[in-house]
Kinemage of the C-alpha trace (Angstrom):
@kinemage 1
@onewidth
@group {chain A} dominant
@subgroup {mainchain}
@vectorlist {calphas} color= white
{ca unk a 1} P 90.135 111.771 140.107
{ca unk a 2} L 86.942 109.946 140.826
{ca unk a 3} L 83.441 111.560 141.145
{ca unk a 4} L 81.506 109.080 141.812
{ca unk a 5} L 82.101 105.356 143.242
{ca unk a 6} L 80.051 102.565 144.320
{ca unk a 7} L 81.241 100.059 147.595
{ca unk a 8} L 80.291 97.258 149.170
{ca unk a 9} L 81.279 94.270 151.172
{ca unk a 10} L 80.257 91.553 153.576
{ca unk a 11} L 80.796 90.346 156.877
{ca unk a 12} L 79.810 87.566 159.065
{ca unk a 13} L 79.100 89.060 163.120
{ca unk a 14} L 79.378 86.912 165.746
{ca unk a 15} L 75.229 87.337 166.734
{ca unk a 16} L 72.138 86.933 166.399
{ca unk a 17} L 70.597 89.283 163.626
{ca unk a 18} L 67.887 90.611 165.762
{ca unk a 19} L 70.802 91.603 168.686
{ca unk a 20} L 73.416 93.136 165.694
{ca unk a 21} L 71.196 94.937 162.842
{ca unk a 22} L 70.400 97.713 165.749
{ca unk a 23} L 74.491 98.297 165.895
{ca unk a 24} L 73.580 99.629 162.797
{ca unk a 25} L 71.143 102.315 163.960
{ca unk a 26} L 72.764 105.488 165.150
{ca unk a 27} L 72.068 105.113 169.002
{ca unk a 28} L 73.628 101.448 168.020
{ca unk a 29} L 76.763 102.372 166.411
{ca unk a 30} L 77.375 104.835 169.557
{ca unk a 31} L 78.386 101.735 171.755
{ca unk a 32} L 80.582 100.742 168.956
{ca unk a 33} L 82.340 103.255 167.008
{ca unk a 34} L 85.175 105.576 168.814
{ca unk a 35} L 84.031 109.519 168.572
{ca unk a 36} L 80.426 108.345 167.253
{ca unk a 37} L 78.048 110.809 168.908
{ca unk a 38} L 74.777 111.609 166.921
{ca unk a 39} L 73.254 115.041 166.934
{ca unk a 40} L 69.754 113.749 167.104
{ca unk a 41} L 67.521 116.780 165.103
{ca unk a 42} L 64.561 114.340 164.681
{ca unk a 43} L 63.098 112.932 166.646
{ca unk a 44} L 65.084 114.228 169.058
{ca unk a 45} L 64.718 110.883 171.715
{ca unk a 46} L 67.059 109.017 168.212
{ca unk a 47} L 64.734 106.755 167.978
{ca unk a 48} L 65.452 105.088 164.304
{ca unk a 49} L 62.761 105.475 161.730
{ca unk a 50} L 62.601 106.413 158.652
{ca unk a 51} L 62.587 110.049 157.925
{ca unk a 52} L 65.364 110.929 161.441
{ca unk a 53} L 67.356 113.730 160.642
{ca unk a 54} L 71.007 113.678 162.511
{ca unk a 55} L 74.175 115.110 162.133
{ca unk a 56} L 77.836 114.166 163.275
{ca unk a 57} L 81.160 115.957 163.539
{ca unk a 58} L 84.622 113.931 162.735
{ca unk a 59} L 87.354 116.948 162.770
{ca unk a 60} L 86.915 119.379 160.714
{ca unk a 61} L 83.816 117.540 159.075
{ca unk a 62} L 79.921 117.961 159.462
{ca unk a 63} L 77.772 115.659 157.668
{ca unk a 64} L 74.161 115.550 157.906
{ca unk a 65} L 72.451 112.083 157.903
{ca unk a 66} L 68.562 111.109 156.721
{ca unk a 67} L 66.857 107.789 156.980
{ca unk a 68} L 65.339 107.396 153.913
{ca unk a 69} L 64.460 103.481 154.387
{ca unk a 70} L 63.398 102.080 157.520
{ca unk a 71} L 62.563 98.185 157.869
{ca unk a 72} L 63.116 96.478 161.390
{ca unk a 73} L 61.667 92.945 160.350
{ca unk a 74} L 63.531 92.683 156.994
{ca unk a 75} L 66.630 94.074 158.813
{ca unk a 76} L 67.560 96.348 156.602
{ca unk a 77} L 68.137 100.388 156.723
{ca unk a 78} L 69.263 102.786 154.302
{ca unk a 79} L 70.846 106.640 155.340
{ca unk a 80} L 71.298 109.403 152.547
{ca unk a 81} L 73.949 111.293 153.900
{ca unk a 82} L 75.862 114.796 152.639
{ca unk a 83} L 79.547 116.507 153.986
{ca unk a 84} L 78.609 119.734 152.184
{ca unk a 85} L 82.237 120.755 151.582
{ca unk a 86} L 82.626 117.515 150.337
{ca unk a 87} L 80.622 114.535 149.142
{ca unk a 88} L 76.832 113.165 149.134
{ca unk a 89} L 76.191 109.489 149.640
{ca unk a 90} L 73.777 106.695 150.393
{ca unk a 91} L 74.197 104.134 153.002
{ca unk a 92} L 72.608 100.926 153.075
{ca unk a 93} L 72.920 97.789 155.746
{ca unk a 94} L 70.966 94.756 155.137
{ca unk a 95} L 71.532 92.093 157.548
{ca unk a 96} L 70.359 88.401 157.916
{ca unk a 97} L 70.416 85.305 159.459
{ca unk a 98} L 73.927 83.131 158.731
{ca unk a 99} L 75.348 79.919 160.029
{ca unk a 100} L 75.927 79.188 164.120
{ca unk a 101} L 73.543 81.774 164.946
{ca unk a 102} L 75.706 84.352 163.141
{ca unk a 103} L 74.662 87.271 160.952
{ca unk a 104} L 75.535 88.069 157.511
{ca unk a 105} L 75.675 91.895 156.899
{ca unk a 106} L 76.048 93.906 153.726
{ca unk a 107} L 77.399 97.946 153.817
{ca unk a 108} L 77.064 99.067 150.741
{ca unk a 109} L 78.225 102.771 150.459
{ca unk a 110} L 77.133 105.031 147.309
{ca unk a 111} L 79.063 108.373 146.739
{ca unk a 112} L 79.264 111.357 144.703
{ca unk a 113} L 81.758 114.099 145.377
{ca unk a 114} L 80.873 117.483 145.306
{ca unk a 115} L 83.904 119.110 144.275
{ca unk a 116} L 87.760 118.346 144.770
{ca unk a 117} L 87.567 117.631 147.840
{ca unk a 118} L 85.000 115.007 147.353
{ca unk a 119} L 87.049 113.766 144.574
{ca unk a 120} L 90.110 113.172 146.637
{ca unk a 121} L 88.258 111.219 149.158
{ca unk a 122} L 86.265 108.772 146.614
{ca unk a 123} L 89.301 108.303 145.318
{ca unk a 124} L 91.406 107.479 148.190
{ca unk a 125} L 88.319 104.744 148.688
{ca unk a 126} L 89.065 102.326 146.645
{ca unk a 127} L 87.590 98.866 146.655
{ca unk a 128} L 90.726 97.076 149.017
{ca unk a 129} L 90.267 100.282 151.236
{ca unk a 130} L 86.503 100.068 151.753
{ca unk a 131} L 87.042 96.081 152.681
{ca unk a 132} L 89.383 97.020 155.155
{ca unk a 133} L 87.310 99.789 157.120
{ca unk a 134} L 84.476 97.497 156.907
{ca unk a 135} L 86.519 94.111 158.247
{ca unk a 136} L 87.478 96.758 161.106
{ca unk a 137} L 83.729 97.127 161.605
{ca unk a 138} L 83.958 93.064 162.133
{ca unk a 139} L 86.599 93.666 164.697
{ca unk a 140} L 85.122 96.133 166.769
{ca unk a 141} L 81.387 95.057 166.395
{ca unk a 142} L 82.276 91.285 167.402
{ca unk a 143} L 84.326 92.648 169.948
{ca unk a 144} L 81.484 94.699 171.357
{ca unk a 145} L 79.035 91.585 171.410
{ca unk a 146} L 81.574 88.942 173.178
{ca unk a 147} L 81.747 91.633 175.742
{ca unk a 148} L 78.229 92.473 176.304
{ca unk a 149} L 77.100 88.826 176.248
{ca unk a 150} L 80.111 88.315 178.751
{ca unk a 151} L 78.368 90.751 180.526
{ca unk a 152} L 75.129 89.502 180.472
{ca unk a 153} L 73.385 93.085 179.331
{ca unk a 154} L 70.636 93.644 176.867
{ca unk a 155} L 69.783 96.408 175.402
{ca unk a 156} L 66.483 98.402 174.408
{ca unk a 157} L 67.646 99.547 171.551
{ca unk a 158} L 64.530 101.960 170.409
């Protein structure tokens, strides 16, 4: 089994890269991502900077979340993350500016499991596995941004 992998893929959103790199902020990825609802520890208001503490339950799962890297301008963020009963990990999203007013985004995921647990998940990750969760991203994230601009609604995003 695996104990420690390294991920990452690339996707072109249908935005601007000011309007998408906040999806990936944790108040963001709430209006995107089904059961995403951030325990915000600090600062409590979720504002994203660097050094917000938050934690999220999927199932039976708690993981606690860190942002250790913070840059707004250079559109890029980067989350150390930990599932105690399970794996540690670094997230990191650096977006910028593509063709037709798109956005190019990078998710690259670092983990290391923690014990067999952890090494059952990494290893159910594998490289065609993490492109697919991340081209779901695509779906739902595009989705989300036809709809809003539909919609006409901008958002305040911190």
């Amino acid at each position: 089994m695996t104990s420690h992998i390294e991920r990452s893929h690339k996707i072109v959103l249908c935005g601007p890269v000011d309007r998408v790199f906040p999806l990936f902020t944790p108040i963001g990825e709430t209006l995107w991502v089904d059961g995403w609802e951030p325990e915000f520890l600090h600062p409590h208001s979720g504002e994203t900077q660097q050094g917000m503490v938050f934690r999220t339950v999927h199932g039976d799962e708690t993981t606690l979340w860190a942002c250790a890297d913070w840059d707004l301008v250079g559109h890029r963020v980067r989350y150390v993350r930990v599932t105690p009963d399970s794996r540690f990990g670094f997230v990191e999203v650096a977006c910028r500016k593509a063709i037709d007013e798109g956005t190019e985004a990078t998710i690259a995921y670092t983990f290391t499991a923690l014990n067999a647990v952890g090494k059952s998940y990494l290893s159910a990750l594998t490289e065609d596995a993490f492109a697919r969760m991340i081209e779901a991203w695509k779906v739902r994230i595009d989705a989300w941004l036809l709809a809003d601009a539909s919609a006409g609604s901008r958002h305040d995003w911190n």
